[in-house]
C-alpha positions in Angstrom: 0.0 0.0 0.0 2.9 2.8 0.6 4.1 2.7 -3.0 1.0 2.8 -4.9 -1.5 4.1 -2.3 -4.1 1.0 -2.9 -5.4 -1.5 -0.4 -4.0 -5.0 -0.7 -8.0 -6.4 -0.8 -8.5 -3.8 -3.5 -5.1 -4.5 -5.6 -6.2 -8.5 -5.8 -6.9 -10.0 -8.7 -6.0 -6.7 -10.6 -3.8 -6.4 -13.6 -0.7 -5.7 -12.4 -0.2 -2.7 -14.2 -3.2 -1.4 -13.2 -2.3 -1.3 -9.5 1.5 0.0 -10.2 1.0 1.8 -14.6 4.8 2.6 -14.3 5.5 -1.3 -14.5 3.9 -1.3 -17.9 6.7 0.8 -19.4 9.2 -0.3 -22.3 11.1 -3.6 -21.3 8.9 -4.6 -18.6 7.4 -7.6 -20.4 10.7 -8.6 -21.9 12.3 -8.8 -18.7 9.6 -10.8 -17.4 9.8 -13.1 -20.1 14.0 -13.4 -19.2 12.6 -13.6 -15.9 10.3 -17.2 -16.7 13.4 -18.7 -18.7 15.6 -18.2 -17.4 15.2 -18.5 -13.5 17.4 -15.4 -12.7 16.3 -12.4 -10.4 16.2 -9.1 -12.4 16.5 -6.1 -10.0 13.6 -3.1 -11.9 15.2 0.4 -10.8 16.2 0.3 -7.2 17.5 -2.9 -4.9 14.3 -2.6 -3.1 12.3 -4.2 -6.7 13.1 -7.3 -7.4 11.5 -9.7 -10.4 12.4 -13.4 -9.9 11.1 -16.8 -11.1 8.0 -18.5 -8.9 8.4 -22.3 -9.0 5.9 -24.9 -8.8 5.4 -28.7 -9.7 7.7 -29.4 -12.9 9.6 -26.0 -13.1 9.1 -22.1 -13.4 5.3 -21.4 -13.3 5.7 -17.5 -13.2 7.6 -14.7 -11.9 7.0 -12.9 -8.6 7.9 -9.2 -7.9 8.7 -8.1 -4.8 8.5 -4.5 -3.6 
């Protein structure tokens, strides 16, 4: 909630890049693409973002971004 302003209960099940727009910029997709193949952590502007891969049952399911 302190760096976009919305409620976690609101911000569920929303489009990412509807909860933070500026994630939607040029590059974001492709580096989560890298992101899924690769299994490496990306960090997006500052050490407090990080993009890394979320594994489940048989592999990389997704990525996860933690703010």
């Amino acid at each position: 909630m302190r760096a976009t302003g919305i409620a976690p209960d609101a911000a569920c099940g929303r489009p990412l890049t509807e909860v933070w727009p500026e994630l939607g910029g040029p590059g974001i997709p492709e580096r989560v693409r890298r992101v899924v193949a690769t299994g490496a952590v990306d960090v997006l502007d500052s050490p407090q973002v990080r993009m890394g891969p979320l594994r489940g049952d048989g592999g990389i399911i997704g990525a996860v971004l933690t703010l």
